[in-house]
DONU-570290 format. One record per residue: residue number from 1; x, y, z of N, C-alpha, C in turn. Coordinates in pm, whole numbers, padded with zeros to 5 digits. Example, Ala and Ser with C-alpha at 12.3 -4.5 7.8 and 13.67 -1.06 7.14 Angstrom:
2
[1,[01319,-00569,00780],[01230,-00450,00780],[01320,-00330,00780]] [2,[01285,-00225,00708],[01367,-00106,00714],[01290,00003,00787]] 
***
This chain:
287
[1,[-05672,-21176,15299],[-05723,-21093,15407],[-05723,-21171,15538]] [2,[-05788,-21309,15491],[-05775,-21376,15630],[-05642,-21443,15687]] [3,[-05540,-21422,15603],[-05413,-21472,15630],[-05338,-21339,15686]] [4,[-05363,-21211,15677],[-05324,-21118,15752],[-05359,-21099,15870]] [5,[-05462,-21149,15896],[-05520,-21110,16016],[-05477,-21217,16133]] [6,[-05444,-21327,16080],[-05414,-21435,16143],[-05216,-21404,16192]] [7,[-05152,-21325,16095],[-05031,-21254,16087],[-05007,-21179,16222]] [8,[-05129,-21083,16232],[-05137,-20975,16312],[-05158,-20989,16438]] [9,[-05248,-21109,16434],[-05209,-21159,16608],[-05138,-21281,16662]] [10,[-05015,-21300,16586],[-04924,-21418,16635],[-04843,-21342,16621]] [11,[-04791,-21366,16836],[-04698,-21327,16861],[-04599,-21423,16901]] [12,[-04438,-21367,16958],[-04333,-21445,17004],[-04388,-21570,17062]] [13,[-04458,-21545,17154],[-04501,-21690,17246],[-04576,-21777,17193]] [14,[-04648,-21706,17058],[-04710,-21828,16975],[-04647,-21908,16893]] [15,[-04558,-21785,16828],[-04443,-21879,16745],[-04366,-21984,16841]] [16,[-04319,-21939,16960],[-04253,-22048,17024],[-04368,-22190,17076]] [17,[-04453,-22145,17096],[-04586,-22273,17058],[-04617,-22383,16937]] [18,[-04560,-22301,16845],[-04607,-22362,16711],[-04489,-22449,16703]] [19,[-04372,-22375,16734],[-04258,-22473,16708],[-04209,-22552,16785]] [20,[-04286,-22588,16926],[-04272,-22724,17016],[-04376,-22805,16995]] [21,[-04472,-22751,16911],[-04536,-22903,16888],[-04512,-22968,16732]] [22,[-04413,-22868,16671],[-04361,-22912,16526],[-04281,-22980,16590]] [23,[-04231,-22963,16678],[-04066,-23029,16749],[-04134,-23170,16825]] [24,[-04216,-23178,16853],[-04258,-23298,16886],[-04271,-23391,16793]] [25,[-04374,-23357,16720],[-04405,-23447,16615],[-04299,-23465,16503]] [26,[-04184,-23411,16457],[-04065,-23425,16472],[-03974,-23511,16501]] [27,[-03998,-23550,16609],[-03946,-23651,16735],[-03976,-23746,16700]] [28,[-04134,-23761,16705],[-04199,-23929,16743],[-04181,-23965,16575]] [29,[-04210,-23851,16481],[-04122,-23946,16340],[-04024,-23991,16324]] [30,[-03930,-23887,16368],[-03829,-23928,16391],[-03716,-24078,16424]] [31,[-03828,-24082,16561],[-03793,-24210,16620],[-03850,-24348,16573]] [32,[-03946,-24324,16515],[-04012,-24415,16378],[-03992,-24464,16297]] [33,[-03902,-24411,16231],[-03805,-24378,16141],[-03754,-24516,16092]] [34,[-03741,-24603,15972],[-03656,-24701,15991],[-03725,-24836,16084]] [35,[-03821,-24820,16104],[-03900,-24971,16163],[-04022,-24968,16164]] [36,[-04055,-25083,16225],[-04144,-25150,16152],[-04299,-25092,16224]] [37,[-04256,-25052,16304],[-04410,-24866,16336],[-04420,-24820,16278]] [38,[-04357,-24782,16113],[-04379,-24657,16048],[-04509,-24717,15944]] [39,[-04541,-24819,15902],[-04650,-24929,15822],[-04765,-24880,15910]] [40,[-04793,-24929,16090],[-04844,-24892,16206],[-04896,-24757,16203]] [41,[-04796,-24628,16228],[-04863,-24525,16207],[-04925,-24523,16080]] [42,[-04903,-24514,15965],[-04934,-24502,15841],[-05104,-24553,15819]] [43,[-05070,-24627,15891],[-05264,-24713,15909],[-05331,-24660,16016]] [44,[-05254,-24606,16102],[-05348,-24535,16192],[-05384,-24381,16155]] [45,[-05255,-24320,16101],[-05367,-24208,16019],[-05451,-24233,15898]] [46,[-05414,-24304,15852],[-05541,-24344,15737],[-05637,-24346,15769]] [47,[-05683,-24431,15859],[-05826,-24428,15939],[-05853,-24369,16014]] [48,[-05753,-24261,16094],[-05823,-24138,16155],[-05871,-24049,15992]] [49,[-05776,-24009,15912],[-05835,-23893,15834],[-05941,-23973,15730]] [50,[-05967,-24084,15738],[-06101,-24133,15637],[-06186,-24088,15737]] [51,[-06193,-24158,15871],[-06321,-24117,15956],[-06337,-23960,15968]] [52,[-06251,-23902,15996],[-06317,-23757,16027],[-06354,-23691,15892]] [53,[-06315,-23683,15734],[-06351,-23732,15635],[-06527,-23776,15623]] [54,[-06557,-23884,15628],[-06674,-23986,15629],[-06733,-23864,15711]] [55,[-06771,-23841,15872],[-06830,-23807,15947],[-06864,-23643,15916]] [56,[-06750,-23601,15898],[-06756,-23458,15819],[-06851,-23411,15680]] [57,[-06856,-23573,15618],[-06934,-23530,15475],[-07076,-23531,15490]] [58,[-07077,-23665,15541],[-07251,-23742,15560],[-07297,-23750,15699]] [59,[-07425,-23735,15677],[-07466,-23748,15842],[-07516,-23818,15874]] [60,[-07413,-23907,15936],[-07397,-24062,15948],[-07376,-24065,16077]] [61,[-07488,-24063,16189],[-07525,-24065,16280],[-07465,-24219,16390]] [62,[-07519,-24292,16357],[-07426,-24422,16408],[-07286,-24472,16388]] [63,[-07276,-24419,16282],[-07110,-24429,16244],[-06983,-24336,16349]] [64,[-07067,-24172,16342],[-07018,-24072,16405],[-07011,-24126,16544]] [65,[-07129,-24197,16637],[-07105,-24225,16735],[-07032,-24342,16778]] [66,[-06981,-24433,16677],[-06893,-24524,16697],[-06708,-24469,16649]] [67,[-06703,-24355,16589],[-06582,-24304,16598],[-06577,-24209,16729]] [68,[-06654,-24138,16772],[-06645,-24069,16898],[-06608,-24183,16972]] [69,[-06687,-24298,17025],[-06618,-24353,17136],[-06489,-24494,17075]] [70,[-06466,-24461,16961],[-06369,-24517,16987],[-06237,-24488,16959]] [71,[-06239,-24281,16986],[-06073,-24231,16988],[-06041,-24306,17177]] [72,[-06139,-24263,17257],[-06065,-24329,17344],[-06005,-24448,17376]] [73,[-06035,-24554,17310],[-05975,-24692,17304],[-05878,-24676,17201]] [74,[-05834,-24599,17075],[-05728,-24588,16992],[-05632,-24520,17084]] [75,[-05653,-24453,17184],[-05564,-24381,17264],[-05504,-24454,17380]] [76,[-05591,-24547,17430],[-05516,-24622,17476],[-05432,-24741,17444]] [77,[-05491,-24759,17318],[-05391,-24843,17234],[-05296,-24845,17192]] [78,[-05253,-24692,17160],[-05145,-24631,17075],[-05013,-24666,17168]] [79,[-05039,-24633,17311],[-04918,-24660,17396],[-04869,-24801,17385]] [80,[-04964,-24934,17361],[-04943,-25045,17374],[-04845,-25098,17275]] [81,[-04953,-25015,17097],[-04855,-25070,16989],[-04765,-25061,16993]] [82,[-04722,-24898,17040],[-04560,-24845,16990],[-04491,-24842,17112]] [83,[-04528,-24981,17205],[-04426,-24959,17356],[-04289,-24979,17347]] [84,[-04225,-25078,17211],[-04083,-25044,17217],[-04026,-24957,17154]] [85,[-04097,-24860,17083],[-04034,-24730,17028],[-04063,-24599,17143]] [86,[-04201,-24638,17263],[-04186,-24526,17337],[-04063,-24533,17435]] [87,[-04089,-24691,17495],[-03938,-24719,17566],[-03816,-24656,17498]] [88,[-03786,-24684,17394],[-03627,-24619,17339],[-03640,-24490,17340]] [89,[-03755,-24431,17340],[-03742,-24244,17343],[-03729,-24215,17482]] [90,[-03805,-24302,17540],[-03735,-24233,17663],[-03656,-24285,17791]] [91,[-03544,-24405,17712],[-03420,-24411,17741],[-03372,-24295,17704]] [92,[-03327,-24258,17575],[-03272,-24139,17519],[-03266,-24004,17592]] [93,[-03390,-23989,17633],[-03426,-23860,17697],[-03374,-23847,17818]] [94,[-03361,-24004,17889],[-03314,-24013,18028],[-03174,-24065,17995]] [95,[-03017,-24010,17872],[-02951,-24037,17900],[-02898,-23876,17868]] [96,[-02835,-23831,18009],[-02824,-23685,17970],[-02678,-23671,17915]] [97,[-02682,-23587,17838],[-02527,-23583,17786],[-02502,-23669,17656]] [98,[-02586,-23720,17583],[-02621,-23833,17509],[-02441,-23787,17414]] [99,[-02461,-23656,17363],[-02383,-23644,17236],[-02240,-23594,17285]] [100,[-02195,-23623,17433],[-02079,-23561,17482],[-02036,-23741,17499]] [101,[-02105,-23810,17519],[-02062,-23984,17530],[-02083,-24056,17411]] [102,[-02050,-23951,17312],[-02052,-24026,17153],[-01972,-24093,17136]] [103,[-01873,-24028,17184],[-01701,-24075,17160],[-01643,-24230,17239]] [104,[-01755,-24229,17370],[-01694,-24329,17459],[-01790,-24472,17387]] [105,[-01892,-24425,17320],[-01975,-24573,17302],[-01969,-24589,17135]] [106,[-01841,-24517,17098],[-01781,-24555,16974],[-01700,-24675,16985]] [107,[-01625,-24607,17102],[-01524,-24741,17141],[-01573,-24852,17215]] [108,[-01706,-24848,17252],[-01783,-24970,17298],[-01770,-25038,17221]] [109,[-01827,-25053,17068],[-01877,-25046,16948],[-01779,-25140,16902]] [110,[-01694,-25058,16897],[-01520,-25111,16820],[-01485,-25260,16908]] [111,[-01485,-25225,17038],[-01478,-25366,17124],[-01560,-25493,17137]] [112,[-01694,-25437,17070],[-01782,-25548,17080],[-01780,-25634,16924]] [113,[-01777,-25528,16792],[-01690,-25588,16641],[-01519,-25637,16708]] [114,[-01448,-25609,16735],[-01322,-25696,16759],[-01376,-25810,16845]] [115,[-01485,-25839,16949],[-01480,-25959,16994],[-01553,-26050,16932]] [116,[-01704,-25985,16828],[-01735,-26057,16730],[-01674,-26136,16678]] [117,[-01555,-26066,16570],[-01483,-26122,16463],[-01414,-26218,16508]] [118,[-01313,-26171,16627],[-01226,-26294,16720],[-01324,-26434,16737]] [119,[-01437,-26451,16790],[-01544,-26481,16868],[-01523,-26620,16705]] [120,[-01609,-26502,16509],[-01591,-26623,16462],[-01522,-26675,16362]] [121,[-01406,-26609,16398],[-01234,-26669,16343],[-01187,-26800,16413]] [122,[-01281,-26787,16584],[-01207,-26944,16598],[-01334,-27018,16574]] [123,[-01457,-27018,16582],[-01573,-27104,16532],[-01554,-27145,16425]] [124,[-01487,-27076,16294],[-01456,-27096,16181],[-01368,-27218,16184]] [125,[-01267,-27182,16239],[-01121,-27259,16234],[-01185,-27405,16285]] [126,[-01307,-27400,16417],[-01319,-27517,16482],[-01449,-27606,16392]] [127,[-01494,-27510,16283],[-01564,-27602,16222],[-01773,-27559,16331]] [128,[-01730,-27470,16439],[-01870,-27484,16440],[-01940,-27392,16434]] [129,[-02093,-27454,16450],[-02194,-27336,16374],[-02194,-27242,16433]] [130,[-02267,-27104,16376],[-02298,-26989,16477],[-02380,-26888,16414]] [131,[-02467,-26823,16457],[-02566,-26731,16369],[-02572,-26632,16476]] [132,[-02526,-26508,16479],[-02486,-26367,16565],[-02571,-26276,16457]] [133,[-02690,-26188,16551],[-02772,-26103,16504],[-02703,-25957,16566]] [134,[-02742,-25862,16519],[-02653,-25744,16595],[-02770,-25657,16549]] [135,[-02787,-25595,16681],[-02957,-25528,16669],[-02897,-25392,16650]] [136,[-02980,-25292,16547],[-02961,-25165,16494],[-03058,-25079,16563]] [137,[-03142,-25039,16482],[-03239,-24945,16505],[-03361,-24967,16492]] [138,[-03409,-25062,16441],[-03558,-25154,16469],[-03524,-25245,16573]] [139,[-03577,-25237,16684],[-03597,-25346,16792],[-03611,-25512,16777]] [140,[-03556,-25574,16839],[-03551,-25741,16822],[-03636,-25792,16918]] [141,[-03686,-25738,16993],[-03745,-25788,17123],[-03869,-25917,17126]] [142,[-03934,-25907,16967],[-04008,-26014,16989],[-03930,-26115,16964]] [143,[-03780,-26100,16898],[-03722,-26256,16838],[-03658,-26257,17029]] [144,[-03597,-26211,17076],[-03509,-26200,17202],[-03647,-26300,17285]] [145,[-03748,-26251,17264],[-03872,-26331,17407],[-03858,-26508,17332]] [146,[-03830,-26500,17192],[-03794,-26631,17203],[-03723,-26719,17240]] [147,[-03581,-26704,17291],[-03488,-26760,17318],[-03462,-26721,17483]] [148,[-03328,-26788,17511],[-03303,-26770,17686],[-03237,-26650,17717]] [149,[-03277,-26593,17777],[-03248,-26445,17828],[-03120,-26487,17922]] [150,[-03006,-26358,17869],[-02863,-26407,17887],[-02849,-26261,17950]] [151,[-02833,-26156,17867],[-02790,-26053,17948],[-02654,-26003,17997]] [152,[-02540,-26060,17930],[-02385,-26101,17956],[-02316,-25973,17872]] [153,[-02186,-25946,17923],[-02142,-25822,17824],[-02067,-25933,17743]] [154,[-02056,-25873,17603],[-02015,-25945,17468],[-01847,-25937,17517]] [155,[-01830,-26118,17472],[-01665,-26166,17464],[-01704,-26280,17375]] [156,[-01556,-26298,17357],[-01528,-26393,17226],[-01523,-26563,17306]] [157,[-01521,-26555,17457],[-01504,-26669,17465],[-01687,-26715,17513]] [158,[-01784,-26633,17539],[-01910,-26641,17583],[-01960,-26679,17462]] [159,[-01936,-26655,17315],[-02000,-26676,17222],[-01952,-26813,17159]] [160,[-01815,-26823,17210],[-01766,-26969,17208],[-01823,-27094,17280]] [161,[-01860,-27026,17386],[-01931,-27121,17475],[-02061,-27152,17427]] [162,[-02105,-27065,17378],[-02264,-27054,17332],[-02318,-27179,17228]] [163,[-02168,-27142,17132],[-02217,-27220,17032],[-02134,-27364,17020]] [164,[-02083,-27373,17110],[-02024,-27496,17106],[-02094,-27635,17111]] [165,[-02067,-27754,16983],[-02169,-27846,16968],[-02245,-27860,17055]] [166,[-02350,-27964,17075],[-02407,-28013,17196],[-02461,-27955,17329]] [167,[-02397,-27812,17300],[-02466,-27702,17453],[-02613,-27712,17429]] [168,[-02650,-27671,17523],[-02784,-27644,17502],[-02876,-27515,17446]] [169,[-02726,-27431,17427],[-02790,-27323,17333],[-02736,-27252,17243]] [170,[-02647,-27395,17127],[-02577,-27341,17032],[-02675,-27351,16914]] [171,[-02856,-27436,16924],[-02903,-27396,16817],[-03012,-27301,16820]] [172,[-02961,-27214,16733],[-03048,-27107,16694],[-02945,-26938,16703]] [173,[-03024,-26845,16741],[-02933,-26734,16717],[-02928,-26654,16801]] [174,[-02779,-26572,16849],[-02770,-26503,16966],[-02815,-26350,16917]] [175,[-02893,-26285,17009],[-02894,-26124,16967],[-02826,-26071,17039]] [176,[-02707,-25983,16977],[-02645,-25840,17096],[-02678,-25707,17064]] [177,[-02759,-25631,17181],[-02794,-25507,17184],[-02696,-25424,17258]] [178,[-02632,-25339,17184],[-02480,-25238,17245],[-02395,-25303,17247]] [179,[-02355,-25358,17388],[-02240,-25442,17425],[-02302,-25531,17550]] [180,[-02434,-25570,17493],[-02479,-25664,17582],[-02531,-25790,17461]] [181,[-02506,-25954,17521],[-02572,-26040,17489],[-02702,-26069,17557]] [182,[-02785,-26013,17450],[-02943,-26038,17545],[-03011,-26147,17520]] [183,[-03003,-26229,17451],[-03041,-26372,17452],[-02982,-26465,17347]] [184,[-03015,-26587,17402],[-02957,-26685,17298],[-03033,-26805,17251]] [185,[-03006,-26893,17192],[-03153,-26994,17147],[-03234,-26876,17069]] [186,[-03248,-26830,17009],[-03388,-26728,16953],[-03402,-26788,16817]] [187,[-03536,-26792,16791],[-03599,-26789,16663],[-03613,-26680,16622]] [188,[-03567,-26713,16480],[-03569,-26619,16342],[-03671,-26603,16269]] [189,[-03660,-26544,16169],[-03755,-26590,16037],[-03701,-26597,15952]] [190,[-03718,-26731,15823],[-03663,-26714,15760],[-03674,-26647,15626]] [191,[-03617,-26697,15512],[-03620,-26564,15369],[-03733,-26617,15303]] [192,[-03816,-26511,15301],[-03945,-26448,15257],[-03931,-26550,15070]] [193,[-03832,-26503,15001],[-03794,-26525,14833],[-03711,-26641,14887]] [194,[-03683,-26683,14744],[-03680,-26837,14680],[-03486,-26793,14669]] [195,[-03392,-26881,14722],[-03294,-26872,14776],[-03231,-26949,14677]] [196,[-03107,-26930,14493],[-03081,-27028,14444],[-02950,-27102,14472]] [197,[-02860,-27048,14621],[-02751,-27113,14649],[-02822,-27178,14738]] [198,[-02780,-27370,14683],[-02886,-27519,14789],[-02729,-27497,14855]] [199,[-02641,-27432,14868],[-02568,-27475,15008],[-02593,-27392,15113]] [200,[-02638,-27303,15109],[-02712,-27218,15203],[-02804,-27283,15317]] [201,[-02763,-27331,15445],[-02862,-27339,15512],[-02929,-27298,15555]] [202,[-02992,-27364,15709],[-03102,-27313,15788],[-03073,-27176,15814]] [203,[-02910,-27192,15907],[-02906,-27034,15959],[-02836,-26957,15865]] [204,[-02799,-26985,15758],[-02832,-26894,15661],[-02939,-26802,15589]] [205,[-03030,-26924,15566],[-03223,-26825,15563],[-03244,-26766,15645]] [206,[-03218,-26785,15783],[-03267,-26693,15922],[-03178,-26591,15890]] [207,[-03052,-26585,15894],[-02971,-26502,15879],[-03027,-26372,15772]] [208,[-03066,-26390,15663],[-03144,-26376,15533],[-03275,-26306,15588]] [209,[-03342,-26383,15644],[-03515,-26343,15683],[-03516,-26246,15746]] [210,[-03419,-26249,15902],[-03391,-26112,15961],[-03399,-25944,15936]] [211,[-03300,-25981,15842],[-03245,-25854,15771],[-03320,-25831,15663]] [212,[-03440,-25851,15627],[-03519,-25858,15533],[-03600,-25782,15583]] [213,[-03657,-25832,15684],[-03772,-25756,15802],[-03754,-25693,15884]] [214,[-03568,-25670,15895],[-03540,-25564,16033],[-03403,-25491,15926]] [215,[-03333,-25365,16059],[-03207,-25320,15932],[-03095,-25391,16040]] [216,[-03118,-25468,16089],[-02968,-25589,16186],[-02888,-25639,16070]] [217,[-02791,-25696,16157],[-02689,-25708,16072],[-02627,-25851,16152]] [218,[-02659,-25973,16011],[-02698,-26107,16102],[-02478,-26143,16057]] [219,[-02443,-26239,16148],[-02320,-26292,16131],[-02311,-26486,16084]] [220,[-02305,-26538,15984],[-02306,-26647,15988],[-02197,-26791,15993]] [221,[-02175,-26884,16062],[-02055,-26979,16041],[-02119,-27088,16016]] [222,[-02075,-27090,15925],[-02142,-27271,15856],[-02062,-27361,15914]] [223,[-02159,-27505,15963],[-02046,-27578,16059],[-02002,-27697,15952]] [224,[-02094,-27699,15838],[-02021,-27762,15735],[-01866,-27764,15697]] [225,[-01844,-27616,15648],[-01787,-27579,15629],[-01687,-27465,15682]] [226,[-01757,-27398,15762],[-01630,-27333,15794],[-01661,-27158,15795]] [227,[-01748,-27172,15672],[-01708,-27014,15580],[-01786,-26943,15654]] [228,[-01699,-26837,15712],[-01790,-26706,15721],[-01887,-26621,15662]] [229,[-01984,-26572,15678],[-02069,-26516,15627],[-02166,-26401,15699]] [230,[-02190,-26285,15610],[-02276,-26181,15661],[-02404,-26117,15603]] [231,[-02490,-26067,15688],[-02623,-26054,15612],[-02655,-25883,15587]] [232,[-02707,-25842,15525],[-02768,-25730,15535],[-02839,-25679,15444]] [233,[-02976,-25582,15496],[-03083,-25534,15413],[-03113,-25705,15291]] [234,[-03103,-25857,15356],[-03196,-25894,15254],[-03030,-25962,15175]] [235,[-02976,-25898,15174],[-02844,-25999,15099],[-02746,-26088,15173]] [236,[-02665,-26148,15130],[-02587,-26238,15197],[-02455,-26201,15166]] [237,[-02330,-26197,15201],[-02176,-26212,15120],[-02148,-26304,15213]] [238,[-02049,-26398,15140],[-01965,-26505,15183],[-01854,-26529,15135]] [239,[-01783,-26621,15236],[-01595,-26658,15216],[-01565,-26541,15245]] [240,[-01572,-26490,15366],[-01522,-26337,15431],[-01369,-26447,15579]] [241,[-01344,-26348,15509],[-01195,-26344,15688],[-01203,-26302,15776]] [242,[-01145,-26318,15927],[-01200,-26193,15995],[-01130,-26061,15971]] [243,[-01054,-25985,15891],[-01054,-25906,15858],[-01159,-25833,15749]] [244,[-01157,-25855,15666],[-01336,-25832,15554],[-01412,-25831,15666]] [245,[-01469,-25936,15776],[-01550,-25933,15837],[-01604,-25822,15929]] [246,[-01476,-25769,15935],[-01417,-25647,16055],[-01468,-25518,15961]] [247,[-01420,-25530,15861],[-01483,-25398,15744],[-01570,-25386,15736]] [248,[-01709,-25483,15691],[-01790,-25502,15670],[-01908,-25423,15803]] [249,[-01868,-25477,15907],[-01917,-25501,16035],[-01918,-25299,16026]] [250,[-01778,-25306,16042],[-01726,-25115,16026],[-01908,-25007,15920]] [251,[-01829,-25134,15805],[-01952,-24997,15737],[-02134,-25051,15719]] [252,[-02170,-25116,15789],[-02320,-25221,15813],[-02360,-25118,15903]] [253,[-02253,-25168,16070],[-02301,-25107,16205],[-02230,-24961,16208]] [254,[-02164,-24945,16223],[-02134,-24835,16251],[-02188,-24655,16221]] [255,[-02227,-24683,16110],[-02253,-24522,16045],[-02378,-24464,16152]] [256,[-02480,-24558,16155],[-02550,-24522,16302],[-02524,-24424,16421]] [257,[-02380,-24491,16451],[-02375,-24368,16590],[-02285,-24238,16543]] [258,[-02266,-24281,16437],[-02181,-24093,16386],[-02259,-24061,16312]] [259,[-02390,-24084,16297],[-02489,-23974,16230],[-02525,-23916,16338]] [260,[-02505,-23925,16459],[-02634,-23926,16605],[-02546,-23761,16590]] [261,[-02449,-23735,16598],[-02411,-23612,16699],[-02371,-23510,16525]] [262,[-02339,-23345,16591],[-02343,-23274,16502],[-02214,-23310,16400]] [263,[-02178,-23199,16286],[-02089,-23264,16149],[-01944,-23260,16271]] [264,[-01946,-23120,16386],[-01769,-23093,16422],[-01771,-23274,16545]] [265,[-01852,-23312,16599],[-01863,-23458,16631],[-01864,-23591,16556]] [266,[-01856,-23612,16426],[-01822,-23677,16368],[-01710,-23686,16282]] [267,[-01676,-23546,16276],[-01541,-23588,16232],[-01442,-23597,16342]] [268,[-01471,-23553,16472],[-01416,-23608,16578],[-01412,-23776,16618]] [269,[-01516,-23782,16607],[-01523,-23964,16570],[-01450,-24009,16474]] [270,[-01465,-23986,16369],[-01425,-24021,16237],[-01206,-24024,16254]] [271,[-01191,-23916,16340],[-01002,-23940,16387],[-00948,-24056,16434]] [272,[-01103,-24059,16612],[-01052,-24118,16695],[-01083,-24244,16628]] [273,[-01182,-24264,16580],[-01153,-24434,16472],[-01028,-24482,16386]] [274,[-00972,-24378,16343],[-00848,-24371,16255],[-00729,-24406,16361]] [275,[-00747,-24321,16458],[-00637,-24339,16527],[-00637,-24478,16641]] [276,[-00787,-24533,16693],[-00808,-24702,16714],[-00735,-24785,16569]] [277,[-00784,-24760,16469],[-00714,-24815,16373],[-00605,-24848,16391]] [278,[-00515,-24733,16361],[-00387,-24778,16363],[-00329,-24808,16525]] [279,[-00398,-24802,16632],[-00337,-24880,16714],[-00352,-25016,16737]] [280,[-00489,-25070,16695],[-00441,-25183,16675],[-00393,-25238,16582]] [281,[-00337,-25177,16481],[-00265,-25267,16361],[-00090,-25266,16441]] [282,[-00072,-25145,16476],[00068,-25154,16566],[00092,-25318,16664]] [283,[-00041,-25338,16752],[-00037,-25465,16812],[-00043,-25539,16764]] [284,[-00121,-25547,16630],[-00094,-25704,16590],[00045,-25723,16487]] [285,[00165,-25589,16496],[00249,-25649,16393],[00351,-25681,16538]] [286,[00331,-25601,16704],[00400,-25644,16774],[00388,-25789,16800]] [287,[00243,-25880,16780],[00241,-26011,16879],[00291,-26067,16702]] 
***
C-alpha cells in the first residue's frame, strides 16, 4: 500500500532526479575503482553506518553529540583524502571531447611503448641499469614527490641520459604519466613476500613492490647483466627482447584506453592499431 502511494506521486522530474544522483554516485565509484581509495571509502562508510546505527539504537547522548559535530570535520576531510582521485575527475570533465581523441592518444601510447622499448634495447646492450614505472590508473604521486621532478616528453635518448652510470639520477626509478616523464630518482617500495630468485635485485624488488600496491607496470634492466625484465600485478617475467617487451607492454598498458570509449570505438582502435602494426613492421624490413 505504501509502495503505491509512493508510485503515484513520482513523476518525470523525479525520476530524472533519482537518476542524477544514481549517476553521480556512479561516477565517484567509478573513479575509485582500482586504487587504493576504494580500502578509504570502505572505512569511511563503515563508520558512518555503525554511528548512525549506535545513535539510532541507544540513547547515547554524548556519543550522539560527538558524531553530530564531527560530520563536519569528516567533510572537510573527505576532499583532502581523495585529492588525487578528485583532481583526475576533474581533469576528465575538463577534457571535452574525451572519446572523439581516443584515437589520437592511442597513438600517443604506441609512441611512448616504441620509445620505451628502444630506450631499453640499448641500456641492455650497454650493460646499464634502469627501473621505468609506467603509471595506470592508481596515481604515483606520493612515489613522484620522492624523486626530481622532470616533466620532459618521453624519448629513448632522455631515458638514456637518465640512467647512464654515475649521473646523478640513474639511481632509483623514473615514473611516466601519458607521454610525460614526471620524475626521476624516486623511491619505491619494495616486495611485501619473500622473493626465491637471489639474482633478483634491488630494482627488481622495487620493481615487484610497486605493482603489488599499485596496477603500474614497472620496466627492469639489470646492469649485471643485461636482461630485460617486466613487472605486473605482483609478478616478474624475464629474458624478454625488445620485441616480447613491446607485446607485453601492448597487453599490461594498453587495454585501459580501449575500454574508455563505446564497443563501435574500440574496434575502431583495435584497426588503427593493426594498421600502426603493420606499418611499422614495413619500416623495419625497409632499414
Amino acid at each position: 500500500m505504501d509502495v503505491t502511494w509512493i508510485f503515484q506521486r513520482l513523476d518525470w522530474l523525479s525520476v530524472v532526479d533519482i537518476l542524477l544522483v544514481a549517476l553521480i554516485f556512479y561516477w565517484l565509484l567509478f573513479l575509485v575503482r582500482g586504487t587504493q581509495a576504494v580500502q578509504l571509502l570502505r572505512g569511511v562508510l563503515i563508520l558512518v553506518v555503525l554511528s548512525v546505527l549506535i545513535t539510532s539504537i541507544f540513547p547515547l547522548r554524548a556519543f550522539s553529540w560527538l558524531v553530530r559535530n564531527a560530520v563536519p570535520a569528516l567533510l572537510v576531510a573527505i576532499p583532502v583524502i581523495f585529492q588525487p582521485e578528485l583532481r583526475r575527475a576533474l581533469e576528465r570533465l575538463g577534457r571535452t571531447g574525451s572519446l572523439l581523441t581516443l584515437p589520437s592518444r592511442e597513438a600517443m601510447i604506441e609512441g611512448v611503448l616504441d620509445q620505451v622499448c628502444l630506450a631499453c634495447e640499448r641500456l641492455s646492450e650497454r650493460r646499464h641499469g634502469a627501473l621505468i614505472v609506467l603509471e595506470r590508473e592508481t596515481g604515483l604521486q606520493e612515489y613522484v614527490d620522492t624523486g626530481v621532478k622532470i616533466n620532459a616528453e618521453v624519448s629513448a635518448e632522455l631515458l638514456e641520459t637518465i640512467f647512464f652510470p654515475n649521473t646523478a639520477l640513474h639511481d632509483g626509478a623514473v615514473i611516466i604519466r601519458q607521454d610525460r616523464v614526471v620524475a626521476a630518482a624516486c623511491v619505491l617500495p619494495l616486495a611485501g613476500g619473500h622473493i626465491a630468485d637471489r639474482q633478483l635485485g634491488l630494482r627488481h624488488r622495487a620493481a615487484i613492490g610497486v605493482t603489488e600496491q599499485t596496477d603500474a607496470v614497472a620496466i627492469v634492466v639489470s646492469e649485471e647483466t643485461g636482461i630485460i625484465s617486466i613487472a605486473h600485478n605482483g609478478r616478474i617475467i624475464r629474458r624478454l627482447d625488445s620485441r616480447r617487451l613491446r607485446k607485453l607492454l601492448a597487453a599490461f598498458y594498453q587495454p585501459q584506453l580501449v575500454s574508455l570509449g563505446p564497443r563501435w570505438l574500440r574496434w575502431l582502435v583495435r584497426a588503427r592499431r593493426s594498421l600502426y602494426a603493420l606499418t611499422r613492421r614495413g619500416e623495419r624490413k625497409d632499414q
